[in-house]
GUFI-13789 format. One line per field, with one value per residue: z, x, y of N, C-alpha, C, O, CB in turn; chain; residue in one letter; residue number from 0. Coordinates in steps of 0.05 Angstrom, whole numbers. Each point is the difference from the previous one (the first is absolute). Glycine has a CB too. Layout:
N
n.zz: c(Z_...)
n.xx: c(X_...)
n.yy: c(Y_...)
ca.zz: c(Z_...)
ca.xx: c(X_...)
ca.yy: c(Y_...)
c.zz: c(Z_...)
c.xx: c(X_...)
c.yy: c(Y_...)
o.zz: c(Z_...)
o.xx: c(X_...)
o.yy: c(Y_...)
cb.zz: c(Z_...)
cb.xx: c(X_...)
cb.yy: c(Y_...)
mol: c(A_...)
type: c(A_...)
seq: c(NUM_...)
END
This chain:
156
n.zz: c(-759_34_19_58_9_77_44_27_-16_-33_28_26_-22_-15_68_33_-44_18_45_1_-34_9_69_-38_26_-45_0_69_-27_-11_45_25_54_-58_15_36_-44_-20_32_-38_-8_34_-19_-56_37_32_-51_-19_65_6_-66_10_60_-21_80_-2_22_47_-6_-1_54_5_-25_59_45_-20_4_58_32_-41_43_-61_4_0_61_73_-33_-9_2_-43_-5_-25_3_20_-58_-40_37_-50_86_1_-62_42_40_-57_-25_41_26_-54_19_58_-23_-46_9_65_4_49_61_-8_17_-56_-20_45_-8_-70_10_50_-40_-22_43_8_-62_0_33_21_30_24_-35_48_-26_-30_-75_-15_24_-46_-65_21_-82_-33_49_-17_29_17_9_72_-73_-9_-29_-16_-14_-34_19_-31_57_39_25_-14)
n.xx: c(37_60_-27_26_1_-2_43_-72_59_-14_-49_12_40_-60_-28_49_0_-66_-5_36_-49_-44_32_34_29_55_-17_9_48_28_2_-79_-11_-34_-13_-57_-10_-22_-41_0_68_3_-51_57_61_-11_-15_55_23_-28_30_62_24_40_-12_55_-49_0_-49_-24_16_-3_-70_-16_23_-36_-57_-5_-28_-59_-64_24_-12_-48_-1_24_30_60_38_-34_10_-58_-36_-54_28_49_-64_44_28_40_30_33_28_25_27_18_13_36_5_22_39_45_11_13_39_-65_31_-51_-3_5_-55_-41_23_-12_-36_-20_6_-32_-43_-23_2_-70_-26_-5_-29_58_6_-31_49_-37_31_-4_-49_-29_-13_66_-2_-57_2_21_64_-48_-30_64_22_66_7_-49_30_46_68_-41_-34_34_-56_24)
n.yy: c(17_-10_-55_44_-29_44_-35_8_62_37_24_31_55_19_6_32_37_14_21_55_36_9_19_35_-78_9_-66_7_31_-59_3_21_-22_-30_71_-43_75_-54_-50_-8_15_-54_-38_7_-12_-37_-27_9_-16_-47_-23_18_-44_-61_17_-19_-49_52_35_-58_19_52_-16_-57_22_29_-28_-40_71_14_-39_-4_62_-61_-28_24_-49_31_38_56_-67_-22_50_-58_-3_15_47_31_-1_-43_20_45_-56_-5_78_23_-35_5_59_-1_-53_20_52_3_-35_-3_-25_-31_62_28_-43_7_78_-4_-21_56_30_-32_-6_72_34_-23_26_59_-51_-42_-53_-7_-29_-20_7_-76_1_28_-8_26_-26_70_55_48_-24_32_-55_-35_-3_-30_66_-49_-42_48_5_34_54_46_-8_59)
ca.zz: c(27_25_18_24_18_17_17_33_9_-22_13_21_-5_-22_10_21_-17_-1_15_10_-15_3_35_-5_20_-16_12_12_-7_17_29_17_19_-13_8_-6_-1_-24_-6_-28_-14_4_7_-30_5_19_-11_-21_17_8_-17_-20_17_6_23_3_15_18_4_10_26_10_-10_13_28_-4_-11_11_21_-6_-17_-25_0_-17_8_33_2_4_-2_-32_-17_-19_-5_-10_-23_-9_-6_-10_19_7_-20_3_29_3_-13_11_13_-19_-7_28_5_-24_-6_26_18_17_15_3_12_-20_-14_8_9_-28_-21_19_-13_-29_8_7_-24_-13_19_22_20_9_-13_24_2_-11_-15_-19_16_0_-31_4_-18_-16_13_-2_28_16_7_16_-12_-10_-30_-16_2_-28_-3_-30_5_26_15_37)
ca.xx: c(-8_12_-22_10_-12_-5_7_-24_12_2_-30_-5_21_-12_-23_13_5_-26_-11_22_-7_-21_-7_24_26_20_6_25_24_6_24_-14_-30_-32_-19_-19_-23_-14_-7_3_24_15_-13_-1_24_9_-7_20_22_-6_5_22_24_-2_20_17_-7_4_-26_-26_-7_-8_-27_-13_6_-11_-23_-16_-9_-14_-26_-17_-17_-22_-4_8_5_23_20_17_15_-16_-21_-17_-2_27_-19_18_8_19_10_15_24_25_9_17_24_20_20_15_14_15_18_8_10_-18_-1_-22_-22_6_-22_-32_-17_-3_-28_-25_-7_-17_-22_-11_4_-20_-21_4_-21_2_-21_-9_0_-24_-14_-2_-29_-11_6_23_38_0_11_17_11_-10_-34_8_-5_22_8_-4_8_7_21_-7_-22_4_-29_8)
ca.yy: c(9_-11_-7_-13_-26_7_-30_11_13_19_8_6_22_20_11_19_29_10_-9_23_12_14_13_20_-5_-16_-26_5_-8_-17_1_19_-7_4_17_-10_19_-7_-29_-15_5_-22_-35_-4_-8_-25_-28_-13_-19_-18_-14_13_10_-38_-8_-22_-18_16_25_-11_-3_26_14_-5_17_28_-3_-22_3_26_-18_9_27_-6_-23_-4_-30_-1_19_12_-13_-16_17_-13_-2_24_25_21_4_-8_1_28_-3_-28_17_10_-16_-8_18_4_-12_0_28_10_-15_-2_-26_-7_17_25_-3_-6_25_4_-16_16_29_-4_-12_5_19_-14_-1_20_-13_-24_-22_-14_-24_-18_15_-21_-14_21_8_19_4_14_20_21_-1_19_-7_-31_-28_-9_11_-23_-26_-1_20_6_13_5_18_32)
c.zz: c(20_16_21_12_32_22_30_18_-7_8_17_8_-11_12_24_-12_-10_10_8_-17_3_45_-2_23_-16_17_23_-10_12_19_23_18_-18_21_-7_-5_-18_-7_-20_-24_12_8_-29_3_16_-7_-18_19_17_-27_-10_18_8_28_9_29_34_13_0_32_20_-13_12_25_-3_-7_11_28_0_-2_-25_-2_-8_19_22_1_-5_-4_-33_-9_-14_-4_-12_-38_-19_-7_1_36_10_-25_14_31_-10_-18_12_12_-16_-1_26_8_-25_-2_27_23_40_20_4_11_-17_-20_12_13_-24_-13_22_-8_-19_5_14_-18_-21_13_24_28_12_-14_27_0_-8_-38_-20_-1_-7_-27_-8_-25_-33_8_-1_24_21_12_15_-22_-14_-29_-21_-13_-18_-2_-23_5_26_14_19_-2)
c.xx: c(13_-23_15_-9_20_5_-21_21_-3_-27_-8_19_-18_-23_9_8_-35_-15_10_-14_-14_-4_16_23_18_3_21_31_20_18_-17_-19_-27_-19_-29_-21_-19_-7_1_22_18_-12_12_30_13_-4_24_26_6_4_28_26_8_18_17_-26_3_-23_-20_-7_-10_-33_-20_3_-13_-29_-17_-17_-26_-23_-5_-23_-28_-14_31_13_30_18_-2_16_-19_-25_-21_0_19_-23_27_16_21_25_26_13_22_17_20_20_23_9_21_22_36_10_13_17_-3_8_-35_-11_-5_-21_-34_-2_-2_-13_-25_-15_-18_-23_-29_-6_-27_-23_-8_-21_11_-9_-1_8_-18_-13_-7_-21_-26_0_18_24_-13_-12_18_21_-14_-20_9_-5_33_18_-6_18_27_28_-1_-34_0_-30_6_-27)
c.yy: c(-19_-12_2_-17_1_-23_20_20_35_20_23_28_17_9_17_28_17_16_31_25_14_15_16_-17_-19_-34_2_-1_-27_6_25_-9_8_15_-13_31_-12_-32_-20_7_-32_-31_-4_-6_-22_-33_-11_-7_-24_-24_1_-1_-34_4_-22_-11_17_32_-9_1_20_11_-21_5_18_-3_-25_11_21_-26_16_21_-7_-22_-5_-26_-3_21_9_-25_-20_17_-30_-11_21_21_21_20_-13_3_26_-8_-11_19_13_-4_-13_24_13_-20_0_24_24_-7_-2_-27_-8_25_24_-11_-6_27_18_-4_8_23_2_-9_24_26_-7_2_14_-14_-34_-23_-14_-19_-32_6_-24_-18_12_12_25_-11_8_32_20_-8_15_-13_-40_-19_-5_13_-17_-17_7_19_30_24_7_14_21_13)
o.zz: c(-2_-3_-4_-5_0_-2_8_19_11_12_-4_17_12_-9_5_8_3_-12_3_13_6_10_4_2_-11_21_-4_-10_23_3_23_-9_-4_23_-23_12_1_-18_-1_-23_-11_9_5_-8_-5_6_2_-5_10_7_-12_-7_3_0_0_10_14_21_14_9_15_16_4_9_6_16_-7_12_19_-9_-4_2_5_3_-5_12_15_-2_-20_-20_-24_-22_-14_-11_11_-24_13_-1_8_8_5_9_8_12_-4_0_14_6_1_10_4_10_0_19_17_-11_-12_-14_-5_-6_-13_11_6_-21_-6_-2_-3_-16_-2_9_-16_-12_18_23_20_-14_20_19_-1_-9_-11_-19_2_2_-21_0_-19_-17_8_14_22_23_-2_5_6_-13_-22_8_6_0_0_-16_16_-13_24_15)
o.xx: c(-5_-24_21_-21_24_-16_-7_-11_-6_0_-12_-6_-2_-11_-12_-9_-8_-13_-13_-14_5_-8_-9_23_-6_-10_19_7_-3_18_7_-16_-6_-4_-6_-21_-24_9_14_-6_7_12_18_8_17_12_11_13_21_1_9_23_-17_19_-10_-20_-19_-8_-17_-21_-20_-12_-22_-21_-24_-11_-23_-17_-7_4_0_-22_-18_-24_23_22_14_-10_0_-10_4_-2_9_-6_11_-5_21_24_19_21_24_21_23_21_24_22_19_24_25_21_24_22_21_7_17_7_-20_-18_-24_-18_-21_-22_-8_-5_-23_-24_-18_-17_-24_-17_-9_-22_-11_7_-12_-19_14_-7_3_-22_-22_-8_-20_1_-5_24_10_-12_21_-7_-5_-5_-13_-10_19_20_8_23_22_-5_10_-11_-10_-17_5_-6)
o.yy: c(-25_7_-12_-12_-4_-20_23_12_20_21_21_16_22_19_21_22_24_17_20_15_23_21_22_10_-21_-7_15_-21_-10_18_2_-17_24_-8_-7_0_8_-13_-20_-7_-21_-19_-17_-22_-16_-21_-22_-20_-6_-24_-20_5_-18_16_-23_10_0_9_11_8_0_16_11_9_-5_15_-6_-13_13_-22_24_-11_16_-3_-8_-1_-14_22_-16_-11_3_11_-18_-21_19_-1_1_7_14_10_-4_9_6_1_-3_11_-5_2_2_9_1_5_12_13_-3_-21_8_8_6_15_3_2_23_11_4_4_17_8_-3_16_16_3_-13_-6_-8_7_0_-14_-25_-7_3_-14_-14_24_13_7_-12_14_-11_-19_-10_5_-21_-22_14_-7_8_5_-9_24_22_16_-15_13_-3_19)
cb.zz: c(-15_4_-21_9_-53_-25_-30_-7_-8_-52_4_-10_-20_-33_-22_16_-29_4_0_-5_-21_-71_29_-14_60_-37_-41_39_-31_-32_-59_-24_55_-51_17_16_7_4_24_34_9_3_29_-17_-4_26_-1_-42_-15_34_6_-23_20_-58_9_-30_-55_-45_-34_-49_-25_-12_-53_-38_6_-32_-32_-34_-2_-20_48_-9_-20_-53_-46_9_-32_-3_64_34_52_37_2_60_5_-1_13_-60_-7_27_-45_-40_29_-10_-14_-6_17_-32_-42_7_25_-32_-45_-33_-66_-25_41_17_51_12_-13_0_43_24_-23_35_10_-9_10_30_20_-5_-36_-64_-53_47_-77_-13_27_74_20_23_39_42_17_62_49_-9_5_-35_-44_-48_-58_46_-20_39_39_-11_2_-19_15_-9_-48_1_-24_-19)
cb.xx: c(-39_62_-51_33_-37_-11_79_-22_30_26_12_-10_46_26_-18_27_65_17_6_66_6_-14_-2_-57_-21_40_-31_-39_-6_-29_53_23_31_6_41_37_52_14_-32_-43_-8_15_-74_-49_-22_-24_-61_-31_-20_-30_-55_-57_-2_-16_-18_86_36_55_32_27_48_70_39_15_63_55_45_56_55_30_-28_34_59_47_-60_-64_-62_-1_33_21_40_20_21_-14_-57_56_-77_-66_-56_-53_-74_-60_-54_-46_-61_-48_-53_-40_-63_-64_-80_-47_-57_-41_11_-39_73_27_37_74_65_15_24_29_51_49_58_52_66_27_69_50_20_1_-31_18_-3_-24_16_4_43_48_47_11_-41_-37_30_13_-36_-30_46_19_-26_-5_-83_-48_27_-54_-73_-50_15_38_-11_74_-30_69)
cb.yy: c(44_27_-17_39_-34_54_-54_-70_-67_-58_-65_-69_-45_-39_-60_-63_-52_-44_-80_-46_-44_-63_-56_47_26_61_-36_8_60_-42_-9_44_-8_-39_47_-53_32_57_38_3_89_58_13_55_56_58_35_51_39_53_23_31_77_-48_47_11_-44_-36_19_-38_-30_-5_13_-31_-2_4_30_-26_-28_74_-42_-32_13_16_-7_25_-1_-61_-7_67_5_-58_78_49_-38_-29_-16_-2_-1_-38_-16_33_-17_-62_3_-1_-5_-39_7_10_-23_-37_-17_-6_11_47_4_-56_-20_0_-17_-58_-23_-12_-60_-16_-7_-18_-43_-45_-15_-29_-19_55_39_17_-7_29_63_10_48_18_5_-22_-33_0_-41_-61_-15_55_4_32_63_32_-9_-31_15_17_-21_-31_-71_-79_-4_-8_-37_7)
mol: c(A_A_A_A_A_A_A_A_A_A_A_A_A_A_A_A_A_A_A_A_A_A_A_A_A_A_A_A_A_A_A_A_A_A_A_A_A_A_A_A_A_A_A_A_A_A_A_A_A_A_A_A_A_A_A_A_A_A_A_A_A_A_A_A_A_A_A_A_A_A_A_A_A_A_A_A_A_A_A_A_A_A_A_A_A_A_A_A_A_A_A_A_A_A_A_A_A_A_A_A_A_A_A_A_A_A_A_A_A_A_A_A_A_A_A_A_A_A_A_A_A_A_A_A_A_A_A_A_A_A_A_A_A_A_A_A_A_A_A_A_A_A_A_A_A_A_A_A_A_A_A_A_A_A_A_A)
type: c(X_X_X_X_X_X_X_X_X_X_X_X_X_X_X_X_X_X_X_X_X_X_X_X_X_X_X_X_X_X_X_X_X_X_X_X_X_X_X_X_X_X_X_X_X_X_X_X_X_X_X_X_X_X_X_X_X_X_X_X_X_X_X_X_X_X_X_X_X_X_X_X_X_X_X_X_X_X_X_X_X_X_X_X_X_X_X_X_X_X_X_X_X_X_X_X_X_X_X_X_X_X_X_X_X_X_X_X_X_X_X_X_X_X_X_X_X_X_X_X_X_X_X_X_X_X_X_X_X_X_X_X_X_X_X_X_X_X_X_X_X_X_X_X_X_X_X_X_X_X_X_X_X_X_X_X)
seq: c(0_1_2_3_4_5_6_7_8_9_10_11_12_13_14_15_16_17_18_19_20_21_22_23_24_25_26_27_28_29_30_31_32_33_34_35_36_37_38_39_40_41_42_43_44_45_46_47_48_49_50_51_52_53_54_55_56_57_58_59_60_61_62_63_64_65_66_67_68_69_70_71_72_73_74_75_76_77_78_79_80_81_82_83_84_85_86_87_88_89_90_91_92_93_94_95_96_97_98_99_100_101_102_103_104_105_106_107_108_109_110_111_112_113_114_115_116_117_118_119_120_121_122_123_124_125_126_127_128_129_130_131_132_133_134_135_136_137_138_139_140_141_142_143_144_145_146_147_148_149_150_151_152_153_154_155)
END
């Protein structure tokens, strides 16, 4: 009997296909604009791109530009780009923004009106900004909270 064995990348590939599967939304293609119809297809995706996608020294800058001017959806105190804490919400920002930056070849603004989209794809009603204060990070997105902590345990 074979054994696999699964790198946090690998993982996270086998749960997006999954994920795709059973919701039915394919993974974005590459080089394509990602469709937010389907939330949790692409949080599962965005996440794994936040691990799988690497940025030169140069795109780092542009994804903090881009992402330094947005408040944190959970926590007002500071910008998406750090975010209070890596809750699976920000996780899917920083994702996306790698991928827009990297495969799209996104600038700063093209990418922070991209991650807005997404922000507001999550959350039709809005977050307040407070939700971390407030026991908002094991919370769904819809319900202003963080989708929770675990990558491995998303919350919608």
């Amino acid at each position: 009997m074979r054994s696999i064995i699964l790198t946090r990348s690998g993982a996270l590939a086998a749960v997006a296909l999954v994920v795709a599967t059973v919701v039915g939304a394919a993974p974005t293609a590459q080089g394509q604009v990602p469709t937010f119809d389907d939330v949790r297809a692409r949080t599962v995706e965005f996440i794994e791109y936040s691990h799988t996608i690497a940025l030169t020294k140069d795109q780092e800058k542009t994804k903090r530009e881009a992402l330094g001017a947005i408040p944190a959806p959970c926590c007002a105190d500071y910008s998406i780009a750090t975010c209070c804490c890596p809750c699976n919400l920000a996780k899917s920002v920083w994702g996306l923004a790698n991928y827009a930056i990297a495969r799209l070849g996104y600038d700063t603004v093209r990418t922070r009106a991209l991650v807005v989209d997404w922000l507001k794809a999550t959350n039709p009603k809005g977050y307040t900004g407070d939700s971390c204060f407030r026991g908002g990070c094991p919370k769904p997105f819809a319900a202003n909270g963080c989708g929770g902590m675990k990558e491995d345990a998303l919350v919608f």
